[in-house]
PDB file of N, H, CA, C and O in Angstrom:
ATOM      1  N   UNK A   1      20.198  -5.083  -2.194  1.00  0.00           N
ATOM      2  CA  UNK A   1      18.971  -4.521  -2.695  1.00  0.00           C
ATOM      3  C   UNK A   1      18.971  -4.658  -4.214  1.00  0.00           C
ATOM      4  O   UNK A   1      20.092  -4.540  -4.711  1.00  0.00           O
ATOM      5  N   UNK A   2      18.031  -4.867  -5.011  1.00  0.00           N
ATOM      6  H   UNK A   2      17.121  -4.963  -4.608  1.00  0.00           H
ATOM      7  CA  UNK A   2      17.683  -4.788  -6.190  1.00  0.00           C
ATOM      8  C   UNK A   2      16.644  -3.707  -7.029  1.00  0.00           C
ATOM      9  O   UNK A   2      15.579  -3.198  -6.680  1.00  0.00           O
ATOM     10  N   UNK A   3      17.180  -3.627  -7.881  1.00  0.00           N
ATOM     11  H   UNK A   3      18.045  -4.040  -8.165  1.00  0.00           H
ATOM     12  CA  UNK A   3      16.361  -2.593  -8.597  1.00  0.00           C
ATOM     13  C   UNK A   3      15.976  -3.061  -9.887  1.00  0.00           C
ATOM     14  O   UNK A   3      16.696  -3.786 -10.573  1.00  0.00           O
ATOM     15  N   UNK A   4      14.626  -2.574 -10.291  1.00  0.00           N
ATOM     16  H   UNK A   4      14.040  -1.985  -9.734  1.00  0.00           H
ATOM     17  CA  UNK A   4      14.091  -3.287 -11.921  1.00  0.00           C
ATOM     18  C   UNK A   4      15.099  -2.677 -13.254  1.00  0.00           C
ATOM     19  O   UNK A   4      15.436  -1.678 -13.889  1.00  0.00           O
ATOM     20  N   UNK A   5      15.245  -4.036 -13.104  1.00  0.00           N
ATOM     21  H   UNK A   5      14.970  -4.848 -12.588  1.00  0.00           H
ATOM     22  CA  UNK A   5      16.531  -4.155 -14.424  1.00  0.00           C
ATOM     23  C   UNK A   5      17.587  -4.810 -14.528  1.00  0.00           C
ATOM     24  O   UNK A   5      17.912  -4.807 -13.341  1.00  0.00           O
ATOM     25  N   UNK A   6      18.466  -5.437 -15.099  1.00  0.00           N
ATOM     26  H   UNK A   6      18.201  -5.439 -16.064  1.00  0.00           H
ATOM     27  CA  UNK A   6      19.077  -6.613 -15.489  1.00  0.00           C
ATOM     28  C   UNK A   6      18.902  -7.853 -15.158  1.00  0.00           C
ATOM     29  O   UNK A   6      19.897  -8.463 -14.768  1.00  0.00           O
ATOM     30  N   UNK A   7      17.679  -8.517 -15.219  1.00  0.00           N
ATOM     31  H   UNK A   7      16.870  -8.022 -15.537  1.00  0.00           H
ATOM     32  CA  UNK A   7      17.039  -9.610 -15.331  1.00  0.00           C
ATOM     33  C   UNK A   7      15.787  -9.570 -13.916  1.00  0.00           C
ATOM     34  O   UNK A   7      15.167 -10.580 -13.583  1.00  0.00           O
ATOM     35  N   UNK A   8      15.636  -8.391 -13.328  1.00  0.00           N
ATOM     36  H   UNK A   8      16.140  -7.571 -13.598  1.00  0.00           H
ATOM     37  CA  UNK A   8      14.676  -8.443 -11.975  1.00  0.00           C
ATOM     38  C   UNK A   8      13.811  -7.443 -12.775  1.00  0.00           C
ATOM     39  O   UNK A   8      14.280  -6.637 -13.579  1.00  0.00           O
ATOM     40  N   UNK A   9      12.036  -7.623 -12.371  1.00  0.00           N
ATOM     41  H   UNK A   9      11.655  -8.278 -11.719  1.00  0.00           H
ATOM     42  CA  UNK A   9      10.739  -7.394 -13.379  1.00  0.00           C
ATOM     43  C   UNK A   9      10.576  -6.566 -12.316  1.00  0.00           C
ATOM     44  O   UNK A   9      11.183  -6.595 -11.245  1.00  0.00           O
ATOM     45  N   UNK A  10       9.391  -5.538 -12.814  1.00  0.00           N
ATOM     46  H   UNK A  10       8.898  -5.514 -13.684  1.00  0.00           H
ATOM     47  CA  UNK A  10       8.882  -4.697 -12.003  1.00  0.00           C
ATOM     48  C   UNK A  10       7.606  -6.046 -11.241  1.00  0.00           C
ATOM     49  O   UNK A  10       7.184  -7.075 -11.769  1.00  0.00           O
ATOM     50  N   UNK A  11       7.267  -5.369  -9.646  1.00  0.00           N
ATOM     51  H   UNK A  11       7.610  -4.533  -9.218  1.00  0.00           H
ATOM     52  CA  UNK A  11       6.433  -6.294  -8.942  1.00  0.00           C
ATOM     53  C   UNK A  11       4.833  -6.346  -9.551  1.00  0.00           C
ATOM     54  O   UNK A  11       4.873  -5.614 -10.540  1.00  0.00           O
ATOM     55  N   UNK A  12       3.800  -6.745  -9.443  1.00  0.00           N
ATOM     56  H   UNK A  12       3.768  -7.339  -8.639  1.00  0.00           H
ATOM     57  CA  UNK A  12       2.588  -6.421 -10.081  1.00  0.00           C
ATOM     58  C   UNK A  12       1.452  -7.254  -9.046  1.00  0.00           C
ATOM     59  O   UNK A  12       1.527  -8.416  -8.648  1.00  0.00           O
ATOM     60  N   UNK A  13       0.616  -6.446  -8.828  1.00  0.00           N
ATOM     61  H   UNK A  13       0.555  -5.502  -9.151  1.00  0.00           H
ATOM     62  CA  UNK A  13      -0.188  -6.233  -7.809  1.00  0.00           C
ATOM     63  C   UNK A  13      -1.279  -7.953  -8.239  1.00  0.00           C
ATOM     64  O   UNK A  13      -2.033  -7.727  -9.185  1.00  0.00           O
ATOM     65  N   UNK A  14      -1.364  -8.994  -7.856  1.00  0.00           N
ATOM     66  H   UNK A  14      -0.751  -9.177  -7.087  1.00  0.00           H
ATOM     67  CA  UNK A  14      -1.711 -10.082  -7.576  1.00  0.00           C
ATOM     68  C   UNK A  14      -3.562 -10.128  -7.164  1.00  0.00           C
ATOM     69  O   UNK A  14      -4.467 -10.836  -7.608  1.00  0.00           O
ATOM     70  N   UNK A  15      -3.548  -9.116  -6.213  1.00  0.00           N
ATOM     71  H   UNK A  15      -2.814  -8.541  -5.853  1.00  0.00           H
ATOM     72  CA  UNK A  15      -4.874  -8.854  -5.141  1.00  0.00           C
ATOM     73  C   UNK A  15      -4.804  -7.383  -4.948  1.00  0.00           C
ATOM     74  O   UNK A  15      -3.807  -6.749  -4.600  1.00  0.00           O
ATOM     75  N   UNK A  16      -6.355  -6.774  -5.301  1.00  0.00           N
ATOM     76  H   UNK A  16      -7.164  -7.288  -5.584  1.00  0.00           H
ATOM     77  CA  UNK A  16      -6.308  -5.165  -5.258  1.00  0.00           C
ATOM     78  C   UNK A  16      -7.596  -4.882  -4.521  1.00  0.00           C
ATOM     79  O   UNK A  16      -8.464  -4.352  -5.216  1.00  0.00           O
ATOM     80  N   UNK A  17      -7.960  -5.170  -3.020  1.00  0.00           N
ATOM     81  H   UNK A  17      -7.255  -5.600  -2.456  1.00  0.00           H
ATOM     82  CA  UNK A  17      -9.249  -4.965  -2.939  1.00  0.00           C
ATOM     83  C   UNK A  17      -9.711  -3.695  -3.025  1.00  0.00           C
ATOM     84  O   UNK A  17      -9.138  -3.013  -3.875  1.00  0.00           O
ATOM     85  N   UNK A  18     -10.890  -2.972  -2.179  1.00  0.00           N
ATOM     86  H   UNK A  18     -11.356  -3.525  -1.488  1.00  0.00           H
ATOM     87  CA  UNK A  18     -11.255  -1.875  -2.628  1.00  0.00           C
ATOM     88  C   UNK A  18     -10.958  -1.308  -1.356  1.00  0.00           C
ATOM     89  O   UNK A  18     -11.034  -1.951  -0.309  1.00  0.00           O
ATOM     90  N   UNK A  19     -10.587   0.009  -1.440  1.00  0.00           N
ATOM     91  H   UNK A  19     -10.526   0.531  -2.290  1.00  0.00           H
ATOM     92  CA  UNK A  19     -10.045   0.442   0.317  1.00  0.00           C
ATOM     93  C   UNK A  19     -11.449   0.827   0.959  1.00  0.00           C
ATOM     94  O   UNK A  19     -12.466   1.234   0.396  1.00  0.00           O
ATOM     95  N   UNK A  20     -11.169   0.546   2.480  1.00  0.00           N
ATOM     96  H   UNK A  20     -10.343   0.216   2.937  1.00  0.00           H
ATOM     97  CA  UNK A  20     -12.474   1.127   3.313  1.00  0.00           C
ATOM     98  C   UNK A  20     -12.130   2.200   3.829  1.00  0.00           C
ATOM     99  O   UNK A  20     -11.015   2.539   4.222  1.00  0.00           O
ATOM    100  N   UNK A  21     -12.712   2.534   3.831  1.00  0.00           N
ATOM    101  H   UNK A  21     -13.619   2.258   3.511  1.00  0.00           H
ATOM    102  CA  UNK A  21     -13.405   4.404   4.542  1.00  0.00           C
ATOM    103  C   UNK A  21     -13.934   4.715   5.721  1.00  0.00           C
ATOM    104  O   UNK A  21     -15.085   4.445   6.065  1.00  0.00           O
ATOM    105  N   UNK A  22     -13.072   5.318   6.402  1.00  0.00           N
ATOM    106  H   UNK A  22     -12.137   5.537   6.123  1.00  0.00           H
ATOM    107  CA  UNK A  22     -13.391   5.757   7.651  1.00  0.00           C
ATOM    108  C   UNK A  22     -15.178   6.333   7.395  1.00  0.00           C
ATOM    109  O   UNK A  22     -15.542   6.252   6.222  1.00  0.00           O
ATOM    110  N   UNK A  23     -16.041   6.778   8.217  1.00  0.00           N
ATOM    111  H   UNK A  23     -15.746   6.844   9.170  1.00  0.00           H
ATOM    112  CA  UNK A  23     -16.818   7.963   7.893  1.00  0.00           C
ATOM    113  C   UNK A  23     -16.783   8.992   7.384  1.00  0.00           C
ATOM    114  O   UNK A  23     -17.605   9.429   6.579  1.00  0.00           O
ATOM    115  N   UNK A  24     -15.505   9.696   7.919  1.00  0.00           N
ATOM    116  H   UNK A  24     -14.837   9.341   8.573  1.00  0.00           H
ATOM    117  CA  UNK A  24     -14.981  11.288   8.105  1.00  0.00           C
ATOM    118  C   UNK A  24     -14.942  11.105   6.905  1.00  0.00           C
ATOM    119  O   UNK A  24     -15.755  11.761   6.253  1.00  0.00           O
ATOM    120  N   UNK A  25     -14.184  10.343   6.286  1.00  0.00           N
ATOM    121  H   UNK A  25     -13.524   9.810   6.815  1.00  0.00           H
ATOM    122  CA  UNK A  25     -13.268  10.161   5.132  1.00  0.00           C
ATOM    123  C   UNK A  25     -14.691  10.065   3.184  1.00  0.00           C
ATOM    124  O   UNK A  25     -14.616  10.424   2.009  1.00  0.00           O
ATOM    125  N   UNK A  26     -15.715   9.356   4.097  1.00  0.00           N
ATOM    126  H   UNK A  26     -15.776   9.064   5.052  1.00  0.00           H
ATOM    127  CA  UNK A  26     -16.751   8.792   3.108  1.00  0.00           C
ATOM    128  C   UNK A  26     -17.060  10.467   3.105  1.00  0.00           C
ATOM    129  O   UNK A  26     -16.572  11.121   2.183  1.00  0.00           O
ATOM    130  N   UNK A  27     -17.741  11.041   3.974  1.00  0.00           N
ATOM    131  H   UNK A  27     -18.137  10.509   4.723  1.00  0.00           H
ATOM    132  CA  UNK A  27     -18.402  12.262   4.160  1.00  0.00           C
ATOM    133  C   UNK A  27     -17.874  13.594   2.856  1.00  0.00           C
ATOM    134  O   UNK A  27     -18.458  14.217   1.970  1.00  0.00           O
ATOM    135  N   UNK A  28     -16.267  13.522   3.472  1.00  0.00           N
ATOM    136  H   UNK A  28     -15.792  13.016   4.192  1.00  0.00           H
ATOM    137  CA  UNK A  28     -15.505  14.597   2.991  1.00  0.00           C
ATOM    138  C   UNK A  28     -15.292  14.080   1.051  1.00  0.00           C
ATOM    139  O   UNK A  28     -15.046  14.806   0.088  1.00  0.00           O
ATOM    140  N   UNK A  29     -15.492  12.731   1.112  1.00  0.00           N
ATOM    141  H   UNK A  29     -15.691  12.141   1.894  1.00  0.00           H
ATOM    142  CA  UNK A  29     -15.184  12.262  -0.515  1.00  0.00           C
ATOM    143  C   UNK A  29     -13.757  12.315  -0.627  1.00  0.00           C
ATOM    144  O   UNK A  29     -13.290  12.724  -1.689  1.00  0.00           O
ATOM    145  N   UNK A  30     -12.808  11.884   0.522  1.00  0.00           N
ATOM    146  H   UNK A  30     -13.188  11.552   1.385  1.00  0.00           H
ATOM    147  CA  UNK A  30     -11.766  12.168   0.548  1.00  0.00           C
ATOM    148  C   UNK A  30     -10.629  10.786  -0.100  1.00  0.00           C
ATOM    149  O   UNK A  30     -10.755   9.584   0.134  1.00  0.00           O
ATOM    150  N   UNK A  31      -9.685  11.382  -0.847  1.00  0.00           N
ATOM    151  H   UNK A  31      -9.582  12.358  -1.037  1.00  0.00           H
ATOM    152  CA  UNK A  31      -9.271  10.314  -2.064  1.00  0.00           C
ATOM    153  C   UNK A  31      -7.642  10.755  -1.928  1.00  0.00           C
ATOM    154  O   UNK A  31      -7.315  11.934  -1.787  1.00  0.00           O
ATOM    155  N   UNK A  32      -6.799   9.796  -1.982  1.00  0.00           N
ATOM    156  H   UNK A  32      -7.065   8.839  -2.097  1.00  0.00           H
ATOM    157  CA  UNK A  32      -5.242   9.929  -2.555  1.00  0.00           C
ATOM    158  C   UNK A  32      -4.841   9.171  -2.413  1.00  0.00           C
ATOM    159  O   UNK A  32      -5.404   8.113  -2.129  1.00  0.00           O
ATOM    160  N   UNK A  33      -3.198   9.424  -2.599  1.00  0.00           N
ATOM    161  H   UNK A  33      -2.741  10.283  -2.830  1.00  0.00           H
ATOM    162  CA  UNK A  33      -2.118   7.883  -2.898  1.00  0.00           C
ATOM    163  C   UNK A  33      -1.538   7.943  -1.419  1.00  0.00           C
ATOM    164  O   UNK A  33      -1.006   8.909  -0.874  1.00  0.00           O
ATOM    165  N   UNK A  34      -1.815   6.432  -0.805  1.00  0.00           N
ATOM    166  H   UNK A  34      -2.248   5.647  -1.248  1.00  0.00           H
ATOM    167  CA  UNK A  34      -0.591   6.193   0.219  1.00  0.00           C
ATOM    168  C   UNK A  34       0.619   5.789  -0.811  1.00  0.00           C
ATOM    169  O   UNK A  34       0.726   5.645  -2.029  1.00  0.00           O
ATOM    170  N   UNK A  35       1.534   5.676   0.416  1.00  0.00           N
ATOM    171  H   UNK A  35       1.448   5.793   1.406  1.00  0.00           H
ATOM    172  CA  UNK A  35       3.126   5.006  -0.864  1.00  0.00           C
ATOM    173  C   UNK A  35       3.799   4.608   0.660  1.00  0.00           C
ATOM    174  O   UNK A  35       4.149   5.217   1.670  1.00  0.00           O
ATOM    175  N   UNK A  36       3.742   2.854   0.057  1.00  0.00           N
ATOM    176  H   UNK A  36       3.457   2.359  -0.764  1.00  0.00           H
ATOM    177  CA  UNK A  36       4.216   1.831   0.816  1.00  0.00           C
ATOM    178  C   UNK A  36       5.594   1.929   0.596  1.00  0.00           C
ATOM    179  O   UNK A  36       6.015   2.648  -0.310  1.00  0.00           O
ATOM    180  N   UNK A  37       6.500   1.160   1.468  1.00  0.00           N
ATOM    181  H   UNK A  37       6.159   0.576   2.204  1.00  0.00           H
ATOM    182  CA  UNK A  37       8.186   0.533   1.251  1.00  0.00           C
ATOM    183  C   UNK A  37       7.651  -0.985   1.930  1.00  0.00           C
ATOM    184  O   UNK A  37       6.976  -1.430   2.858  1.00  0.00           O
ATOM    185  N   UNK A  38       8.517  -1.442   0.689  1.00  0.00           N
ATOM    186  H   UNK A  38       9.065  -1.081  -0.065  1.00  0.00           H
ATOM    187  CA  UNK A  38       8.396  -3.354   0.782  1.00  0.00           C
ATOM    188  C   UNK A  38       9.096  -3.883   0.574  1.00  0.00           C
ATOM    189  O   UNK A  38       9.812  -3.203  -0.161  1.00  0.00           O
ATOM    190  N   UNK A  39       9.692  -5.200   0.767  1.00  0.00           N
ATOM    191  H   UNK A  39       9.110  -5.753   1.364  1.00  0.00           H
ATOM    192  CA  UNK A  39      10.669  -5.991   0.497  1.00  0.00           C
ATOM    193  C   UNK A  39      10.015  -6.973   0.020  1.00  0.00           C
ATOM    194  O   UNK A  39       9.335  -7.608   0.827  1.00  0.00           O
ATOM    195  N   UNK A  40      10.012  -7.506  -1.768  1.00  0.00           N
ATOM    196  H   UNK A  40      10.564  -6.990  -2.423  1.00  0.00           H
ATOM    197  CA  UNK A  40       9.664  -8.617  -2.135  1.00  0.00           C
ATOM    198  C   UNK A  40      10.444  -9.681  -2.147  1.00  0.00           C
ATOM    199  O   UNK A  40      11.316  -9.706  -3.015  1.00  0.00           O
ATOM    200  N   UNK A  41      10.337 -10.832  -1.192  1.00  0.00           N
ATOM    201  H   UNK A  41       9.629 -10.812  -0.487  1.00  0.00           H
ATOM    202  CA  UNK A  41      11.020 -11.961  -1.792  1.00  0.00           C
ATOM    203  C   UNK A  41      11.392 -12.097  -3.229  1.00  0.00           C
ATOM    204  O   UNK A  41      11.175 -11.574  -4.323  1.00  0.00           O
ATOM    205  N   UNK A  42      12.349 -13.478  -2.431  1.00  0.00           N
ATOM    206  H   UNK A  42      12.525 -13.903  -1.543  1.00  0.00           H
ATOM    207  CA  UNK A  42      12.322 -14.263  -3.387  1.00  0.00           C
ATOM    208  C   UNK A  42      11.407 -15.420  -3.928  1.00  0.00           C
ATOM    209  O   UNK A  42      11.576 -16.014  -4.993  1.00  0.00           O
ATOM    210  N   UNK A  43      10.498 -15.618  -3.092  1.00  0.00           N
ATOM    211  H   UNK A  43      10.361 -15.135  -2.227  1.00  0.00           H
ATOM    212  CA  UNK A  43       8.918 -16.155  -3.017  1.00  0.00           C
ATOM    213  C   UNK A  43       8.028 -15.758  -3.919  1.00  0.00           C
ATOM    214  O   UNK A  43       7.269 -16.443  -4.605  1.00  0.00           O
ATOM    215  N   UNK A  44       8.281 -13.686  -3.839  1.00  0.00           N
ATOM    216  H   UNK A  44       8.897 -13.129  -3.282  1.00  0.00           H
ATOM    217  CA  UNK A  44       7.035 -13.205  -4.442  1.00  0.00           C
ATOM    218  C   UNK A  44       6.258 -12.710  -3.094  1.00  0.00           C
ATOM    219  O   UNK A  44       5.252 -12.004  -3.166  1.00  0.00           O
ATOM    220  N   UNK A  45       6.630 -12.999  -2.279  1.00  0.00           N
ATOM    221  H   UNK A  45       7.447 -13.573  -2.221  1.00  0.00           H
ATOM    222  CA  UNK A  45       5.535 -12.591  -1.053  1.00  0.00           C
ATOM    223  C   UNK A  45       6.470 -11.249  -0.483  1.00  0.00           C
ATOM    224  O   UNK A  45       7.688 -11.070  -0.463  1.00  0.00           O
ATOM    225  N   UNK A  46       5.319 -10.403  -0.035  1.00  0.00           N
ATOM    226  H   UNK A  46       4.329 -10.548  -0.052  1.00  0.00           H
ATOM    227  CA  UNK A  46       5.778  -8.945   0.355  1.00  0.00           C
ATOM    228  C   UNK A  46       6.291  -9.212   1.912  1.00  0.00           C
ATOM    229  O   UNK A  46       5.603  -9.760   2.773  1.00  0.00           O
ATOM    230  N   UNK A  47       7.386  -8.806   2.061  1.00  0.00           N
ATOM    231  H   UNK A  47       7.945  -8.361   1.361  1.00  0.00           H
ATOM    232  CA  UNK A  47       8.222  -9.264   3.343  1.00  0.00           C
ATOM    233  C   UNK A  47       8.273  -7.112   4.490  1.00  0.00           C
ATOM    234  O   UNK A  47       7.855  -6.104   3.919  1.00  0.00           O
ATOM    235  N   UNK A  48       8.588  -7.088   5.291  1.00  0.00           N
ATOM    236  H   UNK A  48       8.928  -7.906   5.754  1.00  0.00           H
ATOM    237  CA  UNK A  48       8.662  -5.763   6.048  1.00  0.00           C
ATOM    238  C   UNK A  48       7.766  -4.503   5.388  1.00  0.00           C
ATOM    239  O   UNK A  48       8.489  -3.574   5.026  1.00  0.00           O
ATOM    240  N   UNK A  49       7.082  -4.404   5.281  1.00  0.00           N
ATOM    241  H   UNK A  49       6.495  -5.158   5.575  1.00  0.00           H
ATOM    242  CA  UNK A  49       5.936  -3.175   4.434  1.00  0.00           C
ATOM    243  C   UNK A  49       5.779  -2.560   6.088  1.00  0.00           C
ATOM    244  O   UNK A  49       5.464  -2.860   7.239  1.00  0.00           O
ATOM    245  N   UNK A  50       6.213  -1.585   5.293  1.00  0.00           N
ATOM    246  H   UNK A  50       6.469  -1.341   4.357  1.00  0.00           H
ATOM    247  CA  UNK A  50       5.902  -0.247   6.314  1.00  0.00           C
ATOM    248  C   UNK A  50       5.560   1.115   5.252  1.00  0.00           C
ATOM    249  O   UNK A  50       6.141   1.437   4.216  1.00  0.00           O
ATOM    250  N   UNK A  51       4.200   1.863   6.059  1.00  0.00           N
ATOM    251  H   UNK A  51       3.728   1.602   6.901  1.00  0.00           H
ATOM    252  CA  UNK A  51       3.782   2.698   5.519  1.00  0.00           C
ATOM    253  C   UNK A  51       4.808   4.240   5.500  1.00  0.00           C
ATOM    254  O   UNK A  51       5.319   4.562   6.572  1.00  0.00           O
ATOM    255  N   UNK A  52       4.997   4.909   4.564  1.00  0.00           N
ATOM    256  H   UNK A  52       4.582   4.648   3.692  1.00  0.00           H
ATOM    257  CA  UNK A  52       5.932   5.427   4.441  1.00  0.00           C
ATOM    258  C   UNK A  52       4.998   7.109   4.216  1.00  0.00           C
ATOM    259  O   UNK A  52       5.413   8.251   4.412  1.00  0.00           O
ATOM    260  N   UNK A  53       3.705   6.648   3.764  1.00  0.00           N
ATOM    261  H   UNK A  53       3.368   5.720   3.605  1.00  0.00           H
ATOM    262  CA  UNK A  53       2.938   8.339   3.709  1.00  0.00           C
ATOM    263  C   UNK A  53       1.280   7.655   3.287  1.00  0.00           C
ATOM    264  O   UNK A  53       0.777   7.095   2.314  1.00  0.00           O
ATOM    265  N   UNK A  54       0.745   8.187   4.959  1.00  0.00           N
ATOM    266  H   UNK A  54       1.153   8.642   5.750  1.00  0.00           H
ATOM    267  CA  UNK A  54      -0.636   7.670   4.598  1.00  0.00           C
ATOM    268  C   UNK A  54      -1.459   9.194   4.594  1.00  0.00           C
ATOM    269  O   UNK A  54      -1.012  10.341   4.588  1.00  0.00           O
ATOM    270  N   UNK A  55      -2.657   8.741   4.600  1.00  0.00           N
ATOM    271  H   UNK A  55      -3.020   7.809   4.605  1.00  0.00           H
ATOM    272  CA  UNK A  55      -3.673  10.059   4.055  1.00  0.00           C
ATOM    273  C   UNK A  55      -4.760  10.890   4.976  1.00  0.00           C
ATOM    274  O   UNK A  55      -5.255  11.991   4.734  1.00  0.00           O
ATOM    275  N   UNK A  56      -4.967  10.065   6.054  1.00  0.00           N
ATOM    276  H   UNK A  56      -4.564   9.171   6.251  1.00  0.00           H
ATOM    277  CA  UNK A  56      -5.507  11.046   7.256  1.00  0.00           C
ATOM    278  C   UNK A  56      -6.789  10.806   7.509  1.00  0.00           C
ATOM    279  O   UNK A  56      -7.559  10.061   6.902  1.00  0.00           O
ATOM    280  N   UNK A  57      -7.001  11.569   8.565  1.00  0.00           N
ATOM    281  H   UNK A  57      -6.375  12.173   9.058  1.00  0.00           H
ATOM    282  CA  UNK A  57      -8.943  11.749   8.221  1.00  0.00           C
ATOM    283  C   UNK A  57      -9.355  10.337   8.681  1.00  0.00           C
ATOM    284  O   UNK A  57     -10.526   9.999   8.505  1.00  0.00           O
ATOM    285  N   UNK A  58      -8.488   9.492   9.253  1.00  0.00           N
ATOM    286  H   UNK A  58      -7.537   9.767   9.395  1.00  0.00           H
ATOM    287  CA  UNK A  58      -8.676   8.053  10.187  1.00  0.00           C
ATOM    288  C   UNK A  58      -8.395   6.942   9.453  1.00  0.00           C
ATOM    289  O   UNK A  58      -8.648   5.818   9.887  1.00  0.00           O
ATOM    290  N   UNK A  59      -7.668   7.221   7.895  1.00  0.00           N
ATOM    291  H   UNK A  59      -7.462   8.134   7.543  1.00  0.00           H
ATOM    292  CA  UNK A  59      -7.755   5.997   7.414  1.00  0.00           C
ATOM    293  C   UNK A  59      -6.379   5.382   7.680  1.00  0.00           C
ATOM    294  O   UNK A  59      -6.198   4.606   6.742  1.00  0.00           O
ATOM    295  N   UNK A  60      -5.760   5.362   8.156  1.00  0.00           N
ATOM    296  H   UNK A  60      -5.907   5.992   8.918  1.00  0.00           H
ATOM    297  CA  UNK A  60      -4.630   5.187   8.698  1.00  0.00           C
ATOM    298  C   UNK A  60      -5.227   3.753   9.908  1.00  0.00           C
ATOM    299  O   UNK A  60      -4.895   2.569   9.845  1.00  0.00           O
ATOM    300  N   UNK A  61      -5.998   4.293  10.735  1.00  0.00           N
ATOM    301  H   UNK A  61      -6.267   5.255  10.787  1.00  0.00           H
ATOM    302  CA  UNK A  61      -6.805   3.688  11.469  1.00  0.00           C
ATOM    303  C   UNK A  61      -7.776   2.196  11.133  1.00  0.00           C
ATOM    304  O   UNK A  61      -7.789   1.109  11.710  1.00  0.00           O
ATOM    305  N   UNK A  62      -8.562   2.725   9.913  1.00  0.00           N
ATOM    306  H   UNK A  62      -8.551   3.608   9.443  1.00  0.00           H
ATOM    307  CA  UNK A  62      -8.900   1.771   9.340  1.00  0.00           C
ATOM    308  C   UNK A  62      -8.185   0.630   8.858  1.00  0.00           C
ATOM    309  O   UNK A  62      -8.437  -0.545   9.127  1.00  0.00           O
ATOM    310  N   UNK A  63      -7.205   1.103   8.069  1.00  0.00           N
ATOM    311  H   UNK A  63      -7.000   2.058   7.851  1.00  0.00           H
ATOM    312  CA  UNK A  63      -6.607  -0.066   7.634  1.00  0.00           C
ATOM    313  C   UNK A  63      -5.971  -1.309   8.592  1.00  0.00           C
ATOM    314  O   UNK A  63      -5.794  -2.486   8.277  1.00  0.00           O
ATOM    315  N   UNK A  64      -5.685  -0.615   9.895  1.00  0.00           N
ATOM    316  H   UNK A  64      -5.828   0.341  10.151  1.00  0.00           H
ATOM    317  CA  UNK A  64      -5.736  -1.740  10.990  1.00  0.00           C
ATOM    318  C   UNK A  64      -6.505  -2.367  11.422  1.00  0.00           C
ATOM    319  O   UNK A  64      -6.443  -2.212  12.642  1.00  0.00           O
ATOM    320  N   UNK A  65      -7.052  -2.853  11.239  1.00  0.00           N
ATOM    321  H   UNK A  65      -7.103  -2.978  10.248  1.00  0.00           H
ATOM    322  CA  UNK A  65      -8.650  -3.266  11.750  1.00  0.00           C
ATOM    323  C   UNK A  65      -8.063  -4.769  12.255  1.00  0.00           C
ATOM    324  O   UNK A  65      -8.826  -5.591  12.761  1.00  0.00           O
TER     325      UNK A  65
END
């Protein structure tokens, strides 16, 4: 495993679209941080991402689409 620092950069987001919204979720004006775990290559490409704390209210749901 690696950690940022002695010659490895922090990762930086490439593509940021805009998240979609359940209904429930539009209705309530409901807003926060998920927080992913990822494995970046050595590519640069995000390898095993698993959600580690999502936010409820169906968006969990959504994002599978």
């Amino acid at each position: 495993m690696f950690r940022v620092g002695g010659g490895v950069s922090a990762p930086r987001a490439i593509y940021d679209p805009d998240p979609e919204y359940s209904q429930e979720a539009r209705a309530a004006k409901y807003q926060g941080t998920v927080i992913l775990q990822i494995v970046v290559g050595a590519d640069g490409l995000p390898r095993n991402i698993q959600i580690v704390r999502s936010l409820g209210l169906g968006l969990r749901r959504q994002s599978k689409r």
